[in-house]
C-alpha positions, -999 to +999 in steps of 0.1 A: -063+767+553-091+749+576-113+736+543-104+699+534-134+695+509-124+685+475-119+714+451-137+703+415-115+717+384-134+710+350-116+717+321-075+727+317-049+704+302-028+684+322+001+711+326-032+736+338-040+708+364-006+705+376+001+737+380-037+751+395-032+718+419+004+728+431-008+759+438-037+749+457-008+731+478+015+756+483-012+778+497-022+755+523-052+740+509-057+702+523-085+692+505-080+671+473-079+685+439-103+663+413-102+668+380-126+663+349-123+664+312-159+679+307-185+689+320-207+652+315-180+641+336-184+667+366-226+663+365-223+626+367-199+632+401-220+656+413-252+637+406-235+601+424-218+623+454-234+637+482-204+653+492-205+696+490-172+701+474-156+736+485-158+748+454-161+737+411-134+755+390-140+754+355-125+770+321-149+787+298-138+762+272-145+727+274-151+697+251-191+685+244-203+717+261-189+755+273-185+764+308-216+783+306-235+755+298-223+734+325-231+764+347-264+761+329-270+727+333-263+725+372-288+757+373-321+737+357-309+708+382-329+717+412-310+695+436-281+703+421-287+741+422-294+736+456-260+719+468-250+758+464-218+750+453-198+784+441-189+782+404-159+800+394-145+803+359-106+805+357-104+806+318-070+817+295-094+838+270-122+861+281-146+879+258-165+902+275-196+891+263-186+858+282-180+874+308-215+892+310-232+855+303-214+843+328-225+865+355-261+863+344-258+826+347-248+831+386-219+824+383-196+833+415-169+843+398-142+850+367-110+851+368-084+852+342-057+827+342-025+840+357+006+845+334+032+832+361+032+811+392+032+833+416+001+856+403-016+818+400-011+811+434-026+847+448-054+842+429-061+808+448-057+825+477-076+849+469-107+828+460-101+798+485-099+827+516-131+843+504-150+812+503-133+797+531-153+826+550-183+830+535-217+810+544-231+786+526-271+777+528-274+750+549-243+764+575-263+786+591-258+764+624-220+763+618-224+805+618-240+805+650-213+785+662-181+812+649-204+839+662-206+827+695-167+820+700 
């Protein structure tokens, strides 16, 4: 996997974060994994970095405020907003009505914690080939570039 830029995974306890990390690793993923208790934590990053990170992982469920409303609060940032960073919630318990609120919140995607290893580390690959692909705003020049090779 090409993408070195760090991955962001809110949320998780620390087995979660070993395990989501390890499989980040065994897929191929060079980058570095950083990790935050909350979401406070992750807008105060995002706010001092002018890094893009590849992408923010997050649980639903968080301490001081949901995954939604970090979502939320990253939305009414406009520079924030901006940075186009694709959200993803990887969360252990899904209602559906989450799921819908998520999705209206532009979220980029949901996913449901794997059960095993294995299923874990498809579902990185899964979302870490997808975004590894697509085209961010403010890549359009990089596009050209693939296009014309």
């Amino acid at each position: 996997m090409l993408n070195n830029s760090p991955i962001l995974y809110v949320g998780g306890d620390d087995d979660d974060r070993y395990l989501v990390t390890d499989a980040l690793s065994d897929i191929g993923f060079q980058g570095q994994v950083i990790n935050f208790d909350d979401g406070d934590d992750l807008i105060a990053y995002l706010s001092s970095s002018q890094d893009r990170p590849f992408i923010i992982l997050s649980d639903l469920h968080l301490p001081k405020m949901s995954g939604l409303e970090l979502k939320e609060t990253i939305n009414a940032d406009d520079k924030l907003k901006r940075r186009a960073i694709p959200f993803i919630f990887l969360s252990e318990s899904v209602n559906p009505r989450d799921v819908d609120e998520a999705y209206m919140s532009l979220v980029q995607g949901f996913y449901i914690k794997a059960k095993t290893y294995e299923k874990l580390k498809e579902q990185m690959a899964a979302i870490c080939n997808y975004w590894e692909k697509a085209t961010l705003p403010g890549e359009g020049e990089r596009a050209e570039r693939i296009d014309a090779n």
